[in-house]
C-alpha positions in Angstrom: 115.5 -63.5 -32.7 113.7 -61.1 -31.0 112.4 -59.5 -34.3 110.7 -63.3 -35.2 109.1 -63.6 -31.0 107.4 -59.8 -31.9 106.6 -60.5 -35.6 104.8 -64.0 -34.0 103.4 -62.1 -31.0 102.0 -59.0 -32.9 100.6 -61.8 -35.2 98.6 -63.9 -32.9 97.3 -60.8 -31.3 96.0 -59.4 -34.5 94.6 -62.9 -35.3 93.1 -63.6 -32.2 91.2 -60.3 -32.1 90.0 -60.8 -36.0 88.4 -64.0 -33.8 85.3 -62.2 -32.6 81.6 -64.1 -32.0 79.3 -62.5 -34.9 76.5 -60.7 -33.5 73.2 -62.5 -32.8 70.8 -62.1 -35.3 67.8 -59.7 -34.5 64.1 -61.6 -33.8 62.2 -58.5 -35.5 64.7 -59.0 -38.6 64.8 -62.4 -40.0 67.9 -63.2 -42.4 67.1 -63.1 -46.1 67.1 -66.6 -46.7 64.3 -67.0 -44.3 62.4 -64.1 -45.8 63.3 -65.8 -49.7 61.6 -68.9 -48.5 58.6 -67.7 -46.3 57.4 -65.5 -49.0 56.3 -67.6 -51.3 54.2 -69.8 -48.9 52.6 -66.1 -47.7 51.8 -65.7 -50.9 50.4 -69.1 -51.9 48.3 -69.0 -49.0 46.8 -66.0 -49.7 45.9 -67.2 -52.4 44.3 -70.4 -51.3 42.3 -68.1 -48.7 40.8 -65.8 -52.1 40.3 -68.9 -53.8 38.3 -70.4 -51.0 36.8 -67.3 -50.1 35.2 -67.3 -53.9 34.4 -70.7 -54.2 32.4 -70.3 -50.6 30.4 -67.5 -51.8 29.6 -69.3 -55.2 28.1 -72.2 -52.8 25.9 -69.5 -50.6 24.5 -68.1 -53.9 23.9 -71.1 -55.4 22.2 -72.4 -52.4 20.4 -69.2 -51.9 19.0 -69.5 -55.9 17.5 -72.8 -54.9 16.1 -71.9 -52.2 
């Protein structure tokens, strides 16, 4: 009897200490999945920035050859 109340007490400890809160996540770090997901749109809008970027210089010289 006593062998089963140690076994059951040595038990619960070791699964209430396995029980710990995970550590909070750094702010300067984010997780991958965040990083998978945001770096795509970086990249597509840097790209929409180049392309505006050109097409706004093709007005200026076309509107400076008129002029």
């Amino acid at each position: 009897m006593r062998i089963l109340i140690l076994s059951t007490s040595l038990l619960a400890t070791v699964l209430l200490s396995a029980c710990q809160r995970p550590p909070t996540p750094n702010p300067e770090k984010p997780p991958a999945m965040a990083r998978a997901i945001q770096q795509p749109l970086d990249r597509a809008k840097r790209v929409q920035k180049t392309v505006d970027d050109a097409a706004a210089s093709e007005r200026k010289a076309e509107a400076d050859a008129t002029q």
